[in-house]
Structure formats: structure tokens, C-alpha cells
Backbone and ligand atoms as CSV (ligand in chain L), in Angstrom:
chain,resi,resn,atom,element,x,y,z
A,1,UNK,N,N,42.202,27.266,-24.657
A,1,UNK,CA,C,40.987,26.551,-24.989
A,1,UNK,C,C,40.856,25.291,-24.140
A,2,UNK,N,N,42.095,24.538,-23.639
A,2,UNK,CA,C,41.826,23.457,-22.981
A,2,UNK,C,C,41.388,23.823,-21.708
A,3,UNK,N,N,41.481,24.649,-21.605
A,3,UNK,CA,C,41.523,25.319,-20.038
A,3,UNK,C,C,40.214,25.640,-19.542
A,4,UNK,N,N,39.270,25.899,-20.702
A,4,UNK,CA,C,38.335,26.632,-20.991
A,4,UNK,C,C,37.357,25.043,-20.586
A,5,UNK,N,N,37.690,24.380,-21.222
A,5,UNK,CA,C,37.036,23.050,-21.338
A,5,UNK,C,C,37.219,22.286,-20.197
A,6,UNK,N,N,38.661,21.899,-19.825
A,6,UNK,CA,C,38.406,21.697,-18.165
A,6,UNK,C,C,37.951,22.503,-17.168
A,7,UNK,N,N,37.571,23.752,-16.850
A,7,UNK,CA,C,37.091,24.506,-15.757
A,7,UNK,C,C,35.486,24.071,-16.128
A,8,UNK,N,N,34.697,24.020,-18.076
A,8,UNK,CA,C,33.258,24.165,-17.849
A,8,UNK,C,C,33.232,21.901,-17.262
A,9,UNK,N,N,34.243,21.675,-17.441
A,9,UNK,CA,C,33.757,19.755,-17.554
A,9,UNK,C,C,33.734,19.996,-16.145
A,10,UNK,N,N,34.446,20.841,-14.998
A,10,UNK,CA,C,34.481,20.303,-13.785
A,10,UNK,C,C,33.604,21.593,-13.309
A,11,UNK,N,N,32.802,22.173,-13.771
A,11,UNK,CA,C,31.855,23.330,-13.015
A,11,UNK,C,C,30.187,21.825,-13.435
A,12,UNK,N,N,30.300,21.180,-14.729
A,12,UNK,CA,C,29.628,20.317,-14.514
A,12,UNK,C,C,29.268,19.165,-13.869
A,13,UNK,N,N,30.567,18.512,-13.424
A,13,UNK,CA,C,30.719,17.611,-12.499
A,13,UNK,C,C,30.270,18.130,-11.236
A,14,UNK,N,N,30.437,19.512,-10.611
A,14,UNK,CA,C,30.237,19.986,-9.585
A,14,UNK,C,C,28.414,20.095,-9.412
A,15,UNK,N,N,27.814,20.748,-10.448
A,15,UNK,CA,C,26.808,20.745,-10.330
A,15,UNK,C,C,25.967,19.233,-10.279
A,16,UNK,N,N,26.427,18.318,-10.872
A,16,UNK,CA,C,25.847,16.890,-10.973
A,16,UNK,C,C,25.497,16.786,-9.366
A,17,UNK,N,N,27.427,16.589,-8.996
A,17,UNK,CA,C,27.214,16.433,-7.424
A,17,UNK,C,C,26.170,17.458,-6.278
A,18,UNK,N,N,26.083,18.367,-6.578
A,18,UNK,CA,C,25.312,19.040,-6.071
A,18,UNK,C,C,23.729,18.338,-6.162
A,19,UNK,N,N,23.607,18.337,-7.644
A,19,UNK,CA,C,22.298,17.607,-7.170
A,19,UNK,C,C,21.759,16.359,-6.753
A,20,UNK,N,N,22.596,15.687,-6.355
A,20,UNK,CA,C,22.595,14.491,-5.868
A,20,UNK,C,C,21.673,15.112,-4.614
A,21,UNK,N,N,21.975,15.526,-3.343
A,21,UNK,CA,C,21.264,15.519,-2.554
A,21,UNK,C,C,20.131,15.919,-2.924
A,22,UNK,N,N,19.961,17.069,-3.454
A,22,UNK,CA,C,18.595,17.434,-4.093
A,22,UNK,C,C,17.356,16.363,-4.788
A,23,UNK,N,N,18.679,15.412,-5.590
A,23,UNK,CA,C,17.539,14.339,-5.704
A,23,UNK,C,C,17.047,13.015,-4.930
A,24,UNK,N,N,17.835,12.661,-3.885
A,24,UNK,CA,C,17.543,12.490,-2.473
A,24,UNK,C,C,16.294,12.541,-1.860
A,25,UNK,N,N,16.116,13.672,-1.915
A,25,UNK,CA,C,15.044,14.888,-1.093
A,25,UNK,C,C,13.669,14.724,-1.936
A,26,UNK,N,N,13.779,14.183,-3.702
A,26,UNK,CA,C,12.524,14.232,-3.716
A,26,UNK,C,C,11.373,13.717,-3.190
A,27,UNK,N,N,11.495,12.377,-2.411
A,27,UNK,CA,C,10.623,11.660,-2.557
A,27,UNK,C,C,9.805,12.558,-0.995
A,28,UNK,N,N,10.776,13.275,-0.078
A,28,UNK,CA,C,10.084,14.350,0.688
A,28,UNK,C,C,8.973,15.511,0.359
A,29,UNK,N,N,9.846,15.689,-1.368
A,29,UNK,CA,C,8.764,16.946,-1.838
A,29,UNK,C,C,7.545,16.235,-2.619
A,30,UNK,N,N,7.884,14.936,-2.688
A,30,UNK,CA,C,6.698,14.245,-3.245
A,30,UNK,C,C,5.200,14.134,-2.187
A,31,UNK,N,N,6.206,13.944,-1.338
A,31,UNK,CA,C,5.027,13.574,0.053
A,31,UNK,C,C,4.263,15.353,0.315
A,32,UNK,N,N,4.766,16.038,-0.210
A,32,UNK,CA,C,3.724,17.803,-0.444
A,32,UNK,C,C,2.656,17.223,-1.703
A,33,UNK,N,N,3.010,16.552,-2.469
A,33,UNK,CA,C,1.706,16.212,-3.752
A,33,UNK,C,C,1.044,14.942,-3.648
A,34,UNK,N,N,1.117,14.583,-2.303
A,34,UNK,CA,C,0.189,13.403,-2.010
A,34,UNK,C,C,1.441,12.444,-1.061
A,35,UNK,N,N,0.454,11.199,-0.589
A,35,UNK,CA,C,0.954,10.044,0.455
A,35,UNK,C,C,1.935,9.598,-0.400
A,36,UNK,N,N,2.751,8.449,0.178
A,36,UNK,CA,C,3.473,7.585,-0.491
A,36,UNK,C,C,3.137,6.461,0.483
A,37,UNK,N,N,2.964,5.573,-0.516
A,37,UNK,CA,C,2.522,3.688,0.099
A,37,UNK,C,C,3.880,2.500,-0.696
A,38,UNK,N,N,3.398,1.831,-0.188
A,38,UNK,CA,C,3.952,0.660,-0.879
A,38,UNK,C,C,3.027,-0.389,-1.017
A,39,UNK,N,N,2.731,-0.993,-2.760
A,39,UNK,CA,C,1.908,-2.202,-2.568
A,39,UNK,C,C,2.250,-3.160,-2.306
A,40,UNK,N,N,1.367,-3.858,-1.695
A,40,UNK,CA,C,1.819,-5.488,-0.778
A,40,UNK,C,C,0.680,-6.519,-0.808
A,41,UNK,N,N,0.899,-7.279,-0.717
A,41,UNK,CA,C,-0.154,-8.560,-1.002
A,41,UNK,C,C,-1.230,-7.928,-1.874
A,42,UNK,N,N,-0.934,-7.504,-3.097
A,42,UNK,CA,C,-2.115,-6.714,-4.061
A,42,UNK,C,C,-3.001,-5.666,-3.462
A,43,UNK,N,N,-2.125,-5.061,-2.466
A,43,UNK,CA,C,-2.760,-3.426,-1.555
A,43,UNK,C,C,-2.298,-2.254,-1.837
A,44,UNK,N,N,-2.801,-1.398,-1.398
A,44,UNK,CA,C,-1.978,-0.012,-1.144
A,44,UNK,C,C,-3.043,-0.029,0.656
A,45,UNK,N,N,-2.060,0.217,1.953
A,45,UNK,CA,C,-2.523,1.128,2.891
A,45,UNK,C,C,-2.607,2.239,2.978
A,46,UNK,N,N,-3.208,2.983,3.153
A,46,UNK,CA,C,-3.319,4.311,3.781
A,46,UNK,C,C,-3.869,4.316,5.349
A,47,UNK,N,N,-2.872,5.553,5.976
A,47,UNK,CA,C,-4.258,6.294,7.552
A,47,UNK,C,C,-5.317,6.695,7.161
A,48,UNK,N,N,-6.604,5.878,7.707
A,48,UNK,CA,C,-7.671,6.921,7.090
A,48,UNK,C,C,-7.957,8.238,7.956
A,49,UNK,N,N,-6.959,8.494,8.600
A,49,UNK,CA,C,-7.398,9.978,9.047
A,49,UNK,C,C,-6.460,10.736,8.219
A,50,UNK,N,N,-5.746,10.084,7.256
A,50,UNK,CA,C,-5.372,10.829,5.958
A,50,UNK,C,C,-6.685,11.852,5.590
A,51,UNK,N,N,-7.801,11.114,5.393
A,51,UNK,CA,C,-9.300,11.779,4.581
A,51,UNK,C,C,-9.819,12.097,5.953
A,52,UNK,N,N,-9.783,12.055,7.151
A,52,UNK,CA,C,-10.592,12.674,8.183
A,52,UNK,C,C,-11.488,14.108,8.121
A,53,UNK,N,N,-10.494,15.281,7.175
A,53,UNK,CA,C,-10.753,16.060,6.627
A,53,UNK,C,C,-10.631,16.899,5.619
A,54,UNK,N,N,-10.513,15.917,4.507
A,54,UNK,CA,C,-10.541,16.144,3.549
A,54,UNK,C,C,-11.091,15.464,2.783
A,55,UNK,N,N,-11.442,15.631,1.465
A,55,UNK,CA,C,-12.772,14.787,0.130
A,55,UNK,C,C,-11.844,13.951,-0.432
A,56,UNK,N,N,-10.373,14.237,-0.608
A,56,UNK,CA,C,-9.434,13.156,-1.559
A,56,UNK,C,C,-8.213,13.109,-0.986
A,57,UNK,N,N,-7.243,12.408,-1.476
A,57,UNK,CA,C,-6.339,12.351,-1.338
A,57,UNK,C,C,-5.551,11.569,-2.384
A,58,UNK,N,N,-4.022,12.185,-2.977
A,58,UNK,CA,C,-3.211,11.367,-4.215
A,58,UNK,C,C,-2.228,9.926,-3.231
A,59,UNK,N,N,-2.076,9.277,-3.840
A,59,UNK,CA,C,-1.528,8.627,-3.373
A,59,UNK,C,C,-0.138,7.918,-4.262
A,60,UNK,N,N,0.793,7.676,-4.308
A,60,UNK,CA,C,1.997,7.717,-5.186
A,60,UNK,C,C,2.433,6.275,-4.446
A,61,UNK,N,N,1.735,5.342,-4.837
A,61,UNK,CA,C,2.107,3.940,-4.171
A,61,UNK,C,C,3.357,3.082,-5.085
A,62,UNK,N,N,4.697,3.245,-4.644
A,62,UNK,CA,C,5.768,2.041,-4.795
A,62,UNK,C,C,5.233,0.753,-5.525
A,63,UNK,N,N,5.072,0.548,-6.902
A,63,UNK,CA,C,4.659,-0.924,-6.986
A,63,UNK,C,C,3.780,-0.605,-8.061
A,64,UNK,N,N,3.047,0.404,-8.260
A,64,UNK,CA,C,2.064,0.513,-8.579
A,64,UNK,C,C,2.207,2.014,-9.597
A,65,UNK,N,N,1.858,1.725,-11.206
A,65,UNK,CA,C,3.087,2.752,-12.140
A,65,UNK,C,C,2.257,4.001,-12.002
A,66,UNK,N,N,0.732,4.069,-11.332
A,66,UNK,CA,C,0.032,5.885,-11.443
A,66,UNK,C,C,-0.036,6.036,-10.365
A,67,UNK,N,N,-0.371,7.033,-10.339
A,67,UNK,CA,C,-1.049,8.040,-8.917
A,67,UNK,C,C,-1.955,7.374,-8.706
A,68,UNK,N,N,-3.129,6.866,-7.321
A,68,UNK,CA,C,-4.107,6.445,-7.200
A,68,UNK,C,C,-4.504,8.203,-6.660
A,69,UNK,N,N,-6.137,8.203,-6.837
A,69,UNK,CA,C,-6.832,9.555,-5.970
A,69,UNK,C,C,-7.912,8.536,-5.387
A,70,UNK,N,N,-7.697,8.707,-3.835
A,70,UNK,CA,C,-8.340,7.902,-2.944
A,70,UNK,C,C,-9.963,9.228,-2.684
A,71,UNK,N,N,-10.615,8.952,-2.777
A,71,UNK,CA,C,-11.704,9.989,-2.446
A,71,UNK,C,C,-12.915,9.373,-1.513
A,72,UNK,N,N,-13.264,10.424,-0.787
A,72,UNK,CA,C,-14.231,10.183,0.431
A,72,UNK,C,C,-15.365,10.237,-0.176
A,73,UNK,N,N,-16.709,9.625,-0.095
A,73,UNK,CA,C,-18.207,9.712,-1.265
A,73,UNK,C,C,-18.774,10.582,0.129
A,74,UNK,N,N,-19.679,10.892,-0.726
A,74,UNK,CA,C,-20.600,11.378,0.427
A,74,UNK,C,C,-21.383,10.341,1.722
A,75,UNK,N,N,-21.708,9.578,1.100
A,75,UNK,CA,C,-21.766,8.137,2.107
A,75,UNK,C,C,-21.105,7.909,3.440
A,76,UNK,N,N,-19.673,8.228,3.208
A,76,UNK,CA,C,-18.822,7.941,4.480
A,76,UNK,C,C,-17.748,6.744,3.088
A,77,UNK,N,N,-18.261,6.167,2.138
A,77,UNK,CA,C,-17.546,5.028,1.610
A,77,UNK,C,C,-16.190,5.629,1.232
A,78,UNK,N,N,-15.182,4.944,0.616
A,78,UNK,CA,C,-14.318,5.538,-0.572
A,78,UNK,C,C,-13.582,4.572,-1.540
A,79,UNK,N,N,-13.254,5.759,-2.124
A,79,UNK,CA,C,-13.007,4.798,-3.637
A,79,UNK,C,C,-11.496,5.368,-4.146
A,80,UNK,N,N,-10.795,4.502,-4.798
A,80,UNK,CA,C,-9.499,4.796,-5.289
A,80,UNK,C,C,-9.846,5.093,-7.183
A,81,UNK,N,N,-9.162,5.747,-7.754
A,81,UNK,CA,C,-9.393,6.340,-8.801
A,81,UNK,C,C,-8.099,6.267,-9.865
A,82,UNK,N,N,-7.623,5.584,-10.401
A,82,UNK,CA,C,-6.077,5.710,-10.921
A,82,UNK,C,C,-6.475,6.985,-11.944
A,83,UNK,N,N,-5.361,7.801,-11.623
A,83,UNK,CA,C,-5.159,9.387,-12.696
A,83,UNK,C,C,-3.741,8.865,-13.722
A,84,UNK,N,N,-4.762,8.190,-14.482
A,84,UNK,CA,C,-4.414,7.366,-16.040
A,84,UNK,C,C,-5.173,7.307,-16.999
A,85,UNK,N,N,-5.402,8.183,-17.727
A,85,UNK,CA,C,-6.012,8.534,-19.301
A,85,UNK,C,C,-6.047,7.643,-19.720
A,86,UNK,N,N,-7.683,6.850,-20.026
A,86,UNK,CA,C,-8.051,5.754,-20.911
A,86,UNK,C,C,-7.992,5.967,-21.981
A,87,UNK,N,N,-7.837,7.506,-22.482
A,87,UNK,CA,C,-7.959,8.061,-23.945
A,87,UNK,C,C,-6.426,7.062,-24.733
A,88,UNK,N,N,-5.101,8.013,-24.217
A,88,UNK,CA,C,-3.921,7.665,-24.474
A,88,UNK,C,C,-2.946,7.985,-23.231
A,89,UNK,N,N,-3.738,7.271,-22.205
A,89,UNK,CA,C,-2.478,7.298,-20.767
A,89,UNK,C,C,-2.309,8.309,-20.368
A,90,UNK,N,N,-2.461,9.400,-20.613
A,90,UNK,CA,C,-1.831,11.244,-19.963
A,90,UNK,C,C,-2.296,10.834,-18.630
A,91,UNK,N,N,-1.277,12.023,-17.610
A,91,UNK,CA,C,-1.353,11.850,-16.224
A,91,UNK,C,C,-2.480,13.077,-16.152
A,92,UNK,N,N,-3.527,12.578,-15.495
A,92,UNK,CA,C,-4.872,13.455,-14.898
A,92,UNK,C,C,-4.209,13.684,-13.283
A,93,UNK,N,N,-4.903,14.752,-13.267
A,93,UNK,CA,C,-4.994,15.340,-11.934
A,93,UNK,C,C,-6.247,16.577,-11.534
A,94,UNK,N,N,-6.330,16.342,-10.416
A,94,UNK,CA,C,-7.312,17.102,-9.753
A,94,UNK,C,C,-7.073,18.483,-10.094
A,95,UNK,N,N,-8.122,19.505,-10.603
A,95,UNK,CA,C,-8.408,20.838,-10.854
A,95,UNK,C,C,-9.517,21.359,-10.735
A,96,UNK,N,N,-10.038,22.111,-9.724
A,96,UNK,CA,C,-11.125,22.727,-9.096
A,96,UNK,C,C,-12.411,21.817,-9.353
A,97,UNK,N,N,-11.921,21.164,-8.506
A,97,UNK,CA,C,-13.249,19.746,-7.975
A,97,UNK,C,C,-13.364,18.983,-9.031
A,98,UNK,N,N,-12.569,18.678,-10.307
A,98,UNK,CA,C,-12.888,17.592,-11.111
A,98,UNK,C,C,-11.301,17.235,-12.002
A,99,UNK,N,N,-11.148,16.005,-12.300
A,99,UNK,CA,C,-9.856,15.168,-13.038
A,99,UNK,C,C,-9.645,15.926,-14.159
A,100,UNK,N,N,-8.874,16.139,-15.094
A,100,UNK,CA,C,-8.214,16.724,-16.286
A,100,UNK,C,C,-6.892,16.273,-16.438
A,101,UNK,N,N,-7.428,15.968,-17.887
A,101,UNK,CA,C,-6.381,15.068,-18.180
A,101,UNK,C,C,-5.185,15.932,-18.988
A,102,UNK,N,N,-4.086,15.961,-18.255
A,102,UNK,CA,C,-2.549,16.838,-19.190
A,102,UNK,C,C,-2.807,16.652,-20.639
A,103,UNK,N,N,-3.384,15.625,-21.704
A,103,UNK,CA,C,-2.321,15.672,-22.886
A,103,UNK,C,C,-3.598,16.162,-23.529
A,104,UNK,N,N,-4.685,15.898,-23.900
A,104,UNK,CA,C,-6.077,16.277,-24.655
A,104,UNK,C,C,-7.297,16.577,-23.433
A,105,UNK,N,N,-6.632,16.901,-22.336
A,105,UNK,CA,C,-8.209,17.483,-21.662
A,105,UNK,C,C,-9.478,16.964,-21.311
A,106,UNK,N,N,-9.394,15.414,-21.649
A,106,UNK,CA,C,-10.803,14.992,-21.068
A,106,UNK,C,C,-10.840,15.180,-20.144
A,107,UNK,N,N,-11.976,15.639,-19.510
A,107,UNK,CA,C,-12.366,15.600,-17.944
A,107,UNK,C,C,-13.261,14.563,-17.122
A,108,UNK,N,N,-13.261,14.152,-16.083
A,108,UNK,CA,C,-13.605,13.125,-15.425
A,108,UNK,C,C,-13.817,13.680,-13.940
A,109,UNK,N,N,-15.215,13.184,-13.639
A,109,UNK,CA,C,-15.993,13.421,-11.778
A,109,UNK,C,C,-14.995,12.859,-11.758
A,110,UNK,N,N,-14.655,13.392,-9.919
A,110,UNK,CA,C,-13.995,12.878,-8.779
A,110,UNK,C,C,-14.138,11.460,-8.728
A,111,UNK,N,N,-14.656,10.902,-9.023
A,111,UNK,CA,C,-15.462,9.577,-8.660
A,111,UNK,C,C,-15.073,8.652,-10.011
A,112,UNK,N,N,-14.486,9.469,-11.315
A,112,UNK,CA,C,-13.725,8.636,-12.639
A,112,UNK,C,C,-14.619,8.645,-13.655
A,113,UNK,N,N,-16.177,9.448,-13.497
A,113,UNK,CA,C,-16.367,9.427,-14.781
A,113,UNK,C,C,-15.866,10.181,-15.428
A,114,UNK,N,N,-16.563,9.723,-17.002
A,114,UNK,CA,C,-15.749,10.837,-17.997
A,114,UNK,C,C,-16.869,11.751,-17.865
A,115,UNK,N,N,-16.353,12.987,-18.103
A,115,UNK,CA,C,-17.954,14.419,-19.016
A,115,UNK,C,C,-17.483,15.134,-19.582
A,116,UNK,N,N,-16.288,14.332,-20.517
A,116,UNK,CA,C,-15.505,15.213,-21.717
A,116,UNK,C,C,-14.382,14.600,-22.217
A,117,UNK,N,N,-14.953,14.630,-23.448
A,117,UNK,CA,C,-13.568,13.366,-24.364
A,117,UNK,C,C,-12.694,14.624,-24.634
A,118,UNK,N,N,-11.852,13.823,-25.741
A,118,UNK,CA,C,-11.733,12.576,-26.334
A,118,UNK,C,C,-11.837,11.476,-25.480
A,119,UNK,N,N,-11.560,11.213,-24.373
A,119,UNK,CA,C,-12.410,9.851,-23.514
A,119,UNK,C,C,-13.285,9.813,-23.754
A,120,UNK,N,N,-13.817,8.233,-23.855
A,120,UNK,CA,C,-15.174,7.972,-23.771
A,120,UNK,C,C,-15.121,7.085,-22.974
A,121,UNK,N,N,-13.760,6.368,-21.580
A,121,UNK,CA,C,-14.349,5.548,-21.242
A,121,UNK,C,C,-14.082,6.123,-19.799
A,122,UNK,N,N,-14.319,5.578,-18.701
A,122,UNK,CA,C,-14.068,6.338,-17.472
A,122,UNK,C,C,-12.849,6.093,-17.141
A,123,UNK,N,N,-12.701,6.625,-16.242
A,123,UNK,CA,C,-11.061,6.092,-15.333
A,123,UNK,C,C,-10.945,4.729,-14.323
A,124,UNK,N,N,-10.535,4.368,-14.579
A,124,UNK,CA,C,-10.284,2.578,-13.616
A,124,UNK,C,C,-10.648,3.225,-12.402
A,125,UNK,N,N,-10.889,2.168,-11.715
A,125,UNK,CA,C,-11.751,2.383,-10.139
A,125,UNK,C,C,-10.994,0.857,-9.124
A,126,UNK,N,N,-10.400,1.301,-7.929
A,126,UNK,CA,C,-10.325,-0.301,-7.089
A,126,UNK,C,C,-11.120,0.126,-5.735
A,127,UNK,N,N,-11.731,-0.510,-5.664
A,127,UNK,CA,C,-12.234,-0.954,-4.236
A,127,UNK,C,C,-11.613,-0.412,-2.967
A,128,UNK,N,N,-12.205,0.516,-2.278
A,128,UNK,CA,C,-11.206,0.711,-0.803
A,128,UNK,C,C,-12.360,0.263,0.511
A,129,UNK,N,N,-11.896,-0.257,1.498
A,129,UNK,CA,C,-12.045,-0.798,2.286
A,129,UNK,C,C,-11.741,-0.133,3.463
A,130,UNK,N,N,-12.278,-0.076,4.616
A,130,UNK,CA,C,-11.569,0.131,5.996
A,130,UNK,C,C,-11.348,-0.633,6.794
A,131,UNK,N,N,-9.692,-0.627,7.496
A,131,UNK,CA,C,-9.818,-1.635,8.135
A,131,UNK,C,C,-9.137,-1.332,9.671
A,132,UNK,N,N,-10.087,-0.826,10.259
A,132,UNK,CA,C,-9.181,-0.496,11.756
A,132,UNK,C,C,-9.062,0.918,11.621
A,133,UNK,N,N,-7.811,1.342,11.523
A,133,UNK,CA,C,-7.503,2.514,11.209
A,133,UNK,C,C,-6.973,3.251,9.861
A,134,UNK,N,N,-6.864,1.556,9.460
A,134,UNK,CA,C,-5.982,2.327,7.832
A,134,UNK,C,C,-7.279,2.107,6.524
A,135,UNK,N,N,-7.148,2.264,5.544
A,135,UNK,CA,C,-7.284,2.233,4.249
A,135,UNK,C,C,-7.465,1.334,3.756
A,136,UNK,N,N,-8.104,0.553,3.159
A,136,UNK,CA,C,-7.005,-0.922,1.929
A,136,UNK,C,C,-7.804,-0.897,0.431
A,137,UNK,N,N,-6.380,-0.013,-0.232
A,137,UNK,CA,C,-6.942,0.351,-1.581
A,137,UNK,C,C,-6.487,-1.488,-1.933
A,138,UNK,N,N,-7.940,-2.183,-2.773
A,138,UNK,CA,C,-7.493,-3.300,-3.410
A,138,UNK,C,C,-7.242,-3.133,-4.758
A,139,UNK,N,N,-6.133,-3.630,-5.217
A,139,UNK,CA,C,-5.708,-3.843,-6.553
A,139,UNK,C,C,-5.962,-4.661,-7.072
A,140,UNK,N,N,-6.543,-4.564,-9.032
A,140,UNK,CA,C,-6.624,-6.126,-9.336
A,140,UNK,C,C,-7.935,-5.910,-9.960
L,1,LIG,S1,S,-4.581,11.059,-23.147
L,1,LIG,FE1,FE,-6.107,11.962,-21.923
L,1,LIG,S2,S,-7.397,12.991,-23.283
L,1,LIG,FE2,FE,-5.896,12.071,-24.526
């Protein structure tokens, strides 16, 4: 029986170590479900040829506790969108052209309104800017 117990304690230790690199690596498989930024002087940058061709983009900014969804308007403008449930916080995400929210389903335009509670209020909105070549989602 002891035997039994040291081979499963060190087949667990083995696997721990194993995933160490694996968890390493996420912030690579993160960059498959959107950018990664870091905020700085109350920013997030982005390339805007991030959106060159495409309508949105997630953004997973360091500093900053949600996802922003940076989206292109029809205008040429864009706008940052935090995918954070005003209902009760659930993480929203993009599903065939409109926000849905994981925990009760409100749905919300690209753009943060709501057009389906339990929300009734929209999704926070910051200001994006261009500047040169990059982005400047403002925070705040
Ligand atoms: S937390 Fe999003 S609908 Fe409830």
C-alpha cells in the first residue's frame, strides 16, 4: 500500500511538472483569442492594421481585469467595448455578429448596446483614437 501511494504522489508530481511548460505557453494560445497589450499612462495600444481587415478585434490588455472588443464603425471610427456584464459581471463574447453574455444571455450590438436582458444597461464604452499607426484605447 505504501508503494501504491508513492508511485501515484510521484506520477503526480510528474504531471504538475509537465505542465509547467504548458502553462508557460498560454499566454501564446491566448494571442489565437485576441491581442495582448499592456496599459500605460491610462491606455491600451494596439496596430491599427490589427482592424485593417477586420470589423473587431479582443484585446486581453495586462492592467486592465476584462477583455476590451476594439471594433471598426462603419465610419472608419472605433470604439473599445469591455465584454463585462452590467447585469452581474459574466464574461460576454462575440457570437455571430453580436455580444452574449456566458451566465444569463443578455445580448448586446457590437457597438455595447443591450437588445436583451436581464441587462438593461449597455456595456461600458472607452474612446479609441488613432494615432500614427497604432490604436489608443483611452481608459477612464
Ligand atoms: S451576468 Fe450577464 S446576463 Fe447576467
Amino acid at each position: 500500500m505504501e508503494r501504491r501511494r508513492f508511485i501515484r504522489q510521484g506520477l503526480h508530481a510528474c504531471a504538475a511538472l509537465a505542465a509547467i511548460p504548458a502553462l508557460a505557453s498560454l499566454e501564446g494560445c491566448a494571442s489565437a483569442k485576441g491581442l495582448t497589450a499592456t496599459v500605460a499612462d491610462g491606455a491600451v495600444r494596439i496596430p491599427a492594421a490589427e482592424l485593417a481587415d477586420k470589423r473587431f478585434v479582443t484585446v486581453n490588455a495586462k492592467g486592465h481585469p476584462d477583455p476590451l472588443l476594439v471594433v471598426k464603425e462603419a465610419d472608419g471610427s472605433y470604439r473599445a467595448v469591455v465584454l463585462n456584464c452590467p447585469h452581474k459581471g459574466g464574461p460576454v463574447s462575440e457570437k455571430g455578429g453580436e455580444l452574449v453574455c456566458g451566465w444569463h444571455d443578455s445580448r448586446f450590438t457590437l457597438d455595447g448596446k443591450v437588445t436583451e436582458g436581464p441587462s438593461k444597461k449597455d456595456l461600458r464604452t472607452y474612446p479609441v483614437e488613432q494615432e500614427g499607426d497604432q490604436l489608443r484605447i483611452a481608459l477612464g
